[in-house]
C-alpha positions as a Markdown table, in Angstrom:
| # | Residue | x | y | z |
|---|---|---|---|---|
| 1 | Unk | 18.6 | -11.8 | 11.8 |
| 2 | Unk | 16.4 | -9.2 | 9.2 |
| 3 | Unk | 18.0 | -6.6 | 8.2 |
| 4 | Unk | 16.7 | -3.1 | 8.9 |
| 5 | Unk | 14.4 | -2.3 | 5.4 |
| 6 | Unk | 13.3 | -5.7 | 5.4 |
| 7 | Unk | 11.7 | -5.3 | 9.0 |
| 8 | Unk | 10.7 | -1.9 | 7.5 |
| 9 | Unk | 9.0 | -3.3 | 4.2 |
| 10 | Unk | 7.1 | -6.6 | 6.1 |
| 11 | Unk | 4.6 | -4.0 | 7.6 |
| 12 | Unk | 3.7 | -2.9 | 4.6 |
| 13 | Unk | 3.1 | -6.0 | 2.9 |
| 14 | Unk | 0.9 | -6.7 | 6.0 |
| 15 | Unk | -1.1 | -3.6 | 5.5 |
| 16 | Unk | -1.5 | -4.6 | 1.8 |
| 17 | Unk | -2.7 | -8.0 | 2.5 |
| 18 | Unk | -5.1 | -6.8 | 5.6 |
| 19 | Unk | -6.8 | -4.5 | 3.4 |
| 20 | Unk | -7.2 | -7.0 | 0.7 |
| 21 | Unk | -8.2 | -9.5 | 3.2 |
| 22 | Unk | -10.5 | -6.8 | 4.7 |
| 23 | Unk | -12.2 | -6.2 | 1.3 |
| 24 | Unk | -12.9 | -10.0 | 0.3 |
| 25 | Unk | -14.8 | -10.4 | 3.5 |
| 26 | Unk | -16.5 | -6.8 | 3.7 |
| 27 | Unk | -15.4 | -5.2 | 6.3 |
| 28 | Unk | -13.7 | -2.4 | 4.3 |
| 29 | Unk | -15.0 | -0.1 | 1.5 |
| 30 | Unk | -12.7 | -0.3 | -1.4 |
| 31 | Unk | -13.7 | 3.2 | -2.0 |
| 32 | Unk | -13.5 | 5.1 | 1.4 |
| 33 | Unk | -10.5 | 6.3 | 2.4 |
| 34 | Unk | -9.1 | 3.6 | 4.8 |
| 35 | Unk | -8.8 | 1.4 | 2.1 |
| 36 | Unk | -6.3 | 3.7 | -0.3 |
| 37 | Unk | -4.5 | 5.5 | 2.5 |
| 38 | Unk | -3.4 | 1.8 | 4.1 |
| 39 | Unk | -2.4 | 0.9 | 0.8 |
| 40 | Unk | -0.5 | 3.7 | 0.3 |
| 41 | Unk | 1.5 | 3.7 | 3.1 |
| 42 | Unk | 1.9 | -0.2 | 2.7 |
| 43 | Unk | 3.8 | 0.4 | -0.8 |
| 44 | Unk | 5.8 | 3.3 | 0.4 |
| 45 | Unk | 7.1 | 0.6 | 3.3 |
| 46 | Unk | 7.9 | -1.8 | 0.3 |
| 47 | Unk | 9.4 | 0.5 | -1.7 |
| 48 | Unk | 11.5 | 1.8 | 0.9 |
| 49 | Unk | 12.8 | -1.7 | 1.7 |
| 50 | Unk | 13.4 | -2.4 | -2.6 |
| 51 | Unk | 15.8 | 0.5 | -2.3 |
| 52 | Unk | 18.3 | -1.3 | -0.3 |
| 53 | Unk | 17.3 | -4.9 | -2.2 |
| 54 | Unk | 16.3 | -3.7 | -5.9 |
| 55 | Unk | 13.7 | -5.8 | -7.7 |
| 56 | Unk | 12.7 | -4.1 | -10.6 |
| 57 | Unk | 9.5 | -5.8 | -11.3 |
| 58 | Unk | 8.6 | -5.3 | -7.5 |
| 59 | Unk | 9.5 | -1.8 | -7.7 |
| 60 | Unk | 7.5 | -1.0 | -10.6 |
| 61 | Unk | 4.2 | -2.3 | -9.0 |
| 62 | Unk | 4.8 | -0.5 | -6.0 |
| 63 | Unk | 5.2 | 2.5 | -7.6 |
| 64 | Unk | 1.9 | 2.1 | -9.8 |
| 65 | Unk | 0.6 | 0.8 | -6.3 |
| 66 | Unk | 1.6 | 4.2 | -4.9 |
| 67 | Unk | -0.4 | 5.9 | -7.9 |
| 68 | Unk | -3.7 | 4.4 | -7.8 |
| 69 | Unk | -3.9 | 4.8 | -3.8 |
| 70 | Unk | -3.3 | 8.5 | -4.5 |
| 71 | Unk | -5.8 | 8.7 | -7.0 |
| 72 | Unk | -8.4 | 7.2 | -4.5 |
| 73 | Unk | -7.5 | 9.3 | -2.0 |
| 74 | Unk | -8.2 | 12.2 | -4.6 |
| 75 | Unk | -11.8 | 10.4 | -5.8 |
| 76 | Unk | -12.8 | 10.0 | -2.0 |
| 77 | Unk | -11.8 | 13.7 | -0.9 |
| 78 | Unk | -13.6 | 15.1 | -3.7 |
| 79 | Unk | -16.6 | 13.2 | -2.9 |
| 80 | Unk | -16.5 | 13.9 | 0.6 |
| 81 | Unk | -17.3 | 17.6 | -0.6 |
C-alpha cells in the first residue's frame, strides 16, 4: 500500500515528465506559461512528499525546480504586457 505523500508526490513527477515529454515532441512552448506553471506545481507535489521521506539531493532540485518555474512565470507575465 503507498503511503499518503507518496500518492501525493507521483502526480507531480507525472506532471514533470508530461511536460518534458510534451516539449521533446512540440506540443508545448517551453516559454508560455503552461509549461512553468505545470512544473511548478509538479515540484511542490515532490517536495511535499520529501518532507515525510527526506532526500536531500531530491529536495534541493526541487527546490531550484520550484525557482526557475517562478521565474518563467515572471518572464511570461511580463511579456504578456
Amino acid at each position: 500500500m503507498l503511503s499518503f505523500y507518496t500518492i501525493i508526490g507521483l502526480p507531480g513527477v507525472f506532471l514533470i515528465l508530461l511536460c518534458y515529454f510534451l516539449l521533446q515532441t512540440e506540443k508545448m512552448d517551453a516559454t508560455g506559461f503552461l509549461y512553468s506553471f505545470l512544473n511548478l506545481i509538479g515540484a511542490f507535489l515532490i517536495l511535499f512528499s520529501l518532507l515525510f521521506a527526506w532526500n536531500l539531493s531530491a529536495a534541493l532540485i526541487e527546490v531550484f525546480w520550484i525557482i526557475i518555474s517562478f521565474l518563467g512565470i515572471i518572464r511570461y507575465l511580463k511579456r504578456s504586457r
